[in-house]
C-alpha positions in Angstrom: -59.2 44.4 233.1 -62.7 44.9 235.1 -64.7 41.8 236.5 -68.3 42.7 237.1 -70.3 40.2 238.6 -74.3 40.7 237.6 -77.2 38.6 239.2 -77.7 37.2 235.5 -74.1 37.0 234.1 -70.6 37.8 235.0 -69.0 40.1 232.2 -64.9 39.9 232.6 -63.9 43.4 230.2 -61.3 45.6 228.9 -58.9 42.7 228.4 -55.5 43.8 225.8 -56.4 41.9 222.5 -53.2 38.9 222.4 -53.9 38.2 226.3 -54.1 34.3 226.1 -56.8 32.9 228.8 -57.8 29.2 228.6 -61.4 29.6 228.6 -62.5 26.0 229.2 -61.0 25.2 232.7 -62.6 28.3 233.6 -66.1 28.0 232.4 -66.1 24.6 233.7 -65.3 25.5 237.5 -68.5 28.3 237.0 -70.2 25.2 235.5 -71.2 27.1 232.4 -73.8 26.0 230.2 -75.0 26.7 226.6 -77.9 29.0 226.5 -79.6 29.1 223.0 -80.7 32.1 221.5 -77.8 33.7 223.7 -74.8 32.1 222.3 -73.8 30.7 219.0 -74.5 26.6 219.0 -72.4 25.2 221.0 -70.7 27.8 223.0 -70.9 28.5 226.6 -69.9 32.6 226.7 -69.5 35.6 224.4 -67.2 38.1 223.6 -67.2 41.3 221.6 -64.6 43.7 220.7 -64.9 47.5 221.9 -62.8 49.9 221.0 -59.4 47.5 220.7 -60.2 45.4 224.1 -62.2 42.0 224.5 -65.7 42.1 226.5 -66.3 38.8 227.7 -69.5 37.4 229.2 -70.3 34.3 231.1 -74.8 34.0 231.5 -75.5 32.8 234.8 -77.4 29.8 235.8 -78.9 27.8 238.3 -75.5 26.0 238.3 -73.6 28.9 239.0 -72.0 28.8 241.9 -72.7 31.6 244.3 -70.3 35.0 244.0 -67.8 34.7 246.8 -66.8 31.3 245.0 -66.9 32.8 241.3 -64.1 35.2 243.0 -62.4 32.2 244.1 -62.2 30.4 240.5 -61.4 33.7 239.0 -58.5 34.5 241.4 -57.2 31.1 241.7 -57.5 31.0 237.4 -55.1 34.5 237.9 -57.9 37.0 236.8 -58.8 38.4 240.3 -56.3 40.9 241.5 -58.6 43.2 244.2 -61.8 43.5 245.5 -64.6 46.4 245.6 -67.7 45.6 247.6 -70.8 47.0 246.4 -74.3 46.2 245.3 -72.8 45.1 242.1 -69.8 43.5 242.6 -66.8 44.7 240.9 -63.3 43.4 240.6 -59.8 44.4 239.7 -57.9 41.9 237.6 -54.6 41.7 237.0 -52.8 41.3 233.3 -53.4 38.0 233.0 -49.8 36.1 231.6 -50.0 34.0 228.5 -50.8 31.0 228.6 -52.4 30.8 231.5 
């Protein structure tokens, strides 16, 4: 799994297909909003299947809280394994266990 952390959204990819994640604690700590026209009513990311693994994407907002804590909620939620610095942030993440 990749976490890439964009200045307009934060796409968490190449996750197995059967990897439970509790999405809700997690999108609450980033403070995730519905964005119509973006999402489907009601929902605060999306996700698409690409070749076998989930792509998941989180818009950000002015809500968002600022990257280093974004790591911080991902690691602490078991997602963030390592850390790349770049322009563009990118992440290692570890498998994350079910149920989580």
């Amino acid at each position: 799994m990749k976490v890439i952390i964009h200045n307009e959204r934060i796409d968490i990819t190449e996750l197995p297909l059967g990897n439970r994640i509790q999405w809700n604690p997690i999108l609450d700590e980033l403070k995730s909003e519905h964005r119509p026209g973006v999402y489907q009513h009601g929902k605060r990311m999306g996700m698409n299947i690409v070749n076998g693994k989930l792509h998941a994407y989180i818009y950000r907002t002015a809500k968002t809280p600022p990257d280093s804590e974004i790591v911080e909620i991902l690691t602490r939620h078991g997602i963030v394994e390592e850390v790349e610095s770049s322009q563009v942030a990118t992440y290692l993440v570890t498998d994350v266990a079910e149920g989580l």
